[in-house]
C-alpha positions in Angstrom: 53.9 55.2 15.4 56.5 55.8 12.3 59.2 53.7 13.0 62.7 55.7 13.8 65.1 54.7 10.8 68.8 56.0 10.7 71.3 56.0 7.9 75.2 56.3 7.5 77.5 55.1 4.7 76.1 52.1 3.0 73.7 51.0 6.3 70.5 51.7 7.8 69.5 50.9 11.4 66.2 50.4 12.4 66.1 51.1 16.4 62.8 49.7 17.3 62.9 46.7 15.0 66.3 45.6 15.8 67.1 45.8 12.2 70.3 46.9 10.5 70.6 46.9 6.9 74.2 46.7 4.3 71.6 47.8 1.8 68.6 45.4 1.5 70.8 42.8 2.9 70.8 42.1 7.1 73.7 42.5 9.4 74.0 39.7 11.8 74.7 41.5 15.5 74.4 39.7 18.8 71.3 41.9 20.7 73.6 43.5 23.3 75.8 44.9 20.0 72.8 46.3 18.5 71.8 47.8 21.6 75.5 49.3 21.9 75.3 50.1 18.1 71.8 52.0 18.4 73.0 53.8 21.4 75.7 55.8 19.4 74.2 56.2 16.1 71.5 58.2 17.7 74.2 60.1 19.7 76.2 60.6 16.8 79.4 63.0 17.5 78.8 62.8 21.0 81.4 61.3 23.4 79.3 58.6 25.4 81.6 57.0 28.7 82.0 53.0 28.9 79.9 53.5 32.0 76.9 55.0 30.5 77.2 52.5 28.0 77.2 49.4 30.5 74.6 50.9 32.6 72.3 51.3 28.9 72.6 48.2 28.2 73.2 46.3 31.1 71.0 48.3 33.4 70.3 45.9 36.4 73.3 43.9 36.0 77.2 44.0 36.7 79.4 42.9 34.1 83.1 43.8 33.6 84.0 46.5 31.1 85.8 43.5 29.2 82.1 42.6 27.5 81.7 46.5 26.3 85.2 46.2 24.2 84.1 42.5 23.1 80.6 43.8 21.6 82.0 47.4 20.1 84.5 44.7 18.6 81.9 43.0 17.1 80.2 46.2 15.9 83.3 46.8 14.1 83.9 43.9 12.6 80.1 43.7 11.3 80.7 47.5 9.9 83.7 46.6 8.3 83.2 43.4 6.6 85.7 42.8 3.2 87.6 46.1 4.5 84.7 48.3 2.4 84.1 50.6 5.0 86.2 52.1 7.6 85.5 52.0 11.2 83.0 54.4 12.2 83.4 53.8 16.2 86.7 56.3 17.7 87.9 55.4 20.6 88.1 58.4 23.0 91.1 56.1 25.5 89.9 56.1 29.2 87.1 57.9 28.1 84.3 56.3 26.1 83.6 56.0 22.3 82.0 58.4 19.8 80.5 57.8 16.6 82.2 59.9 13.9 80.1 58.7 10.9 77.5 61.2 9.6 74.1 60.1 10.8 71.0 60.9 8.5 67.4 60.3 9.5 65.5 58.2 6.4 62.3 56.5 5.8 62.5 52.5 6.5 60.0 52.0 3.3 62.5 53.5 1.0 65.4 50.7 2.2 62.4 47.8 2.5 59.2 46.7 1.9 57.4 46.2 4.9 56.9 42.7 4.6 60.7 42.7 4.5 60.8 44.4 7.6 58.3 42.5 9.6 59.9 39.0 8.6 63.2 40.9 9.9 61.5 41.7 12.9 60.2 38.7 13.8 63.8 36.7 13.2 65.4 39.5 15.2 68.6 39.3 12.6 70.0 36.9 10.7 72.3 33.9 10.7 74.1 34.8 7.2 77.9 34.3 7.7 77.8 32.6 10.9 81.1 30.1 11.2 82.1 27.6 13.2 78.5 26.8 14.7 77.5 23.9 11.9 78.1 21.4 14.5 76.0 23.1 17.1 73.5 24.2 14.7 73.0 20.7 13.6 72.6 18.8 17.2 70.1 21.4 18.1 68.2 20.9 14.8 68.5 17.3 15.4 67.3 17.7 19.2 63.8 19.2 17.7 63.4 16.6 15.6 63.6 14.1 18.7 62.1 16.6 21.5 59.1 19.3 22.1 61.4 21.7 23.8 64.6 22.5 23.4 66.5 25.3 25.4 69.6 26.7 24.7 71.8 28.1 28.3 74.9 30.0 28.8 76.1 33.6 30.0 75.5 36.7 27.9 76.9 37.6 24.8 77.8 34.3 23.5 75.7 34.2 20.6 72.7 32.3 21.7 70.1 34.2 19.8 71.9 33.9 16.5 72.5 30.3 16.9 68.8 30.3 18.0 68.2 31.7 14.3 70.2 29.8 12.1 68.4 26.2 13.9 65.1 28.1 13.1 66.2 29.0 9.6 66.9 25.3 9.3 63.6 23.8 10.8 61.8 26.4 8.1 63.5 25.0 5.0 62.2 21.0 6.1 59.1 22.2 7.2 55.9 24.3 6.0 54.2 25.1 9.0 56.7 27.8 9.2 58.7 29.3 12.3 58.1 32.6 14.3 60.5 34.6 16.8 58.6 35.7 20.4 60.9 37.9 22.3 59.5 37.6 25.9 62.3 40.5 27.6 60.0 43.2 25.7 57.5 42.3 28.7 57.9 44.2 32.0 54.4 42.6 33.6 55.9 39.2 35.1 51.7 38.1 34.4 52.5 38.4 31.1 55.9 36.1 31.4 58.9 38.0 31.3 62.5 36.5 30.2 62.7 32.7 30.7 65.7 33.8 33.4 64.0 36.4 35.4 60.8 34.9 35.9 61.0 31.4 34.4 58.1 30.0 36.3 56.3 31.9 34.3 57.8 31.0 31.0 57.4 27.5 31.7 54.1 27.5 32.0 53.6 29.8 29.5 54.9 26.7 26.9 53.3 24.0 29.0 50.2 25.6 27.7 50.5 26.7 24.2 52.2 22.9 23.5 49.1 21.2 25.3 46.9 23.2 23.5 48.9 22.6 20.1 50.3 19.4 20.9 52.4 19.6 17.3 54.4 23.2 18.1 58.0 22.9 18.9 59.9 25.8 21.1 63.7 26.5 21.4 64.2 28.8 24.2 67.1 30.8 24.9 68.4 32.0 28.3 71.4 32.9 30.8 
């Protein structure tokens, strides 16, 4: 199936990939933004409430409306980088937000190759402009060096995934083995090991075996 690919202003989004391009160049966007992001650009013009877009995107899971104006936030500030382009997120107060830019549908070969888009895919984003991580970003790189696996915890929306990215950027440049991205939440079948926090029994034996198996593959994992 054609992949769906959306344009507005100087960007493209790529729904199903996760990918969203300033030209040829990647936006870095936590996973719940992009979500949030994708939500409205397909529902361009249309008023969407805060609580449609926490039960989207947080679907079996309470969080406090203070996460949804964090990540739109973000969105914003990824959109407006250098002051280029204006804001293209209104917010309707008490009510919800609405995206005001006009939407376009395109083709994702005529923004990309795709071998571009599969490495995009399988990074899931990239860690270009990251700041104030270095320190982080080195200890876990360090940590691979010293350890099979390495997993990285805390509560949602913190950045983990990006972090996750720019320590697998890093491992690629000293290695040549290369590095590859596997997003477990897009399995529902717990048989076929879901996310490391909802069924993590699974997961873990899921790496027991790939690393006995290939007794030289390293794994940083990322969870809540």
């Amino acid at each position: 199936m054609r992949d769906r690919c959306f344009s507005f202003g100087p960007f493209v989004l790529i729904p199903d990939r996760q990918i969203l391009l300033r030209g040829e160049t990647p936006v870095r966007l936590g996973n719940r933004a992009f979500e949030i992001l994708a939500i409205l650009v397909q529902r361009a013009g249309e008023l969407i409430s805060k609580q449609e877009l926490l039960s989207l995107v947080w679907p079996d899971t309470f969080v406090d409306e203070s996460n949804l104006k964090v990540n739109i936030a973000a969105i914003r500030k990824a959109l407006d980088e250098g002051g280029s382009h204006p804001s293209c997120i209104a917010t309707i107060i008490g009510r919800g937000y609405r995206f005001i830019e006009q939407v376009q549908a395109c083709e994702p070969n005529s923004y990309a190759s795709p071998e571009k888009l599969a490495c995009l895919c399988n990074h899931h984003g990239s860690s270009a402009g990251l700041i104030g991580r270095d320190n982080v970003i080195q200890e876990l790189t360090k940590r691979l060096e010293e350890y099979r696996l390495v997993t990285i915890v805390g509560s949602a929306s913190i950045g983990k995934r990006v972090v996750a990215i720019a320590v697998a950027e890093a491992v690629a440049q000293r290695q040549g083995n290369g590095v590859s991205f596997v997003d477990l939440s897009l399995l529902d079948d717990p048989s076929l090991v879901d996310t490391c926090e909802n069924v993590f029994g699974a997961a873990a034996a899921f790496v027991e075996k790939v690393q006995s198996r290939s007794p030289h593959v390293q794994v940083l994992a990322t969870s809540q």
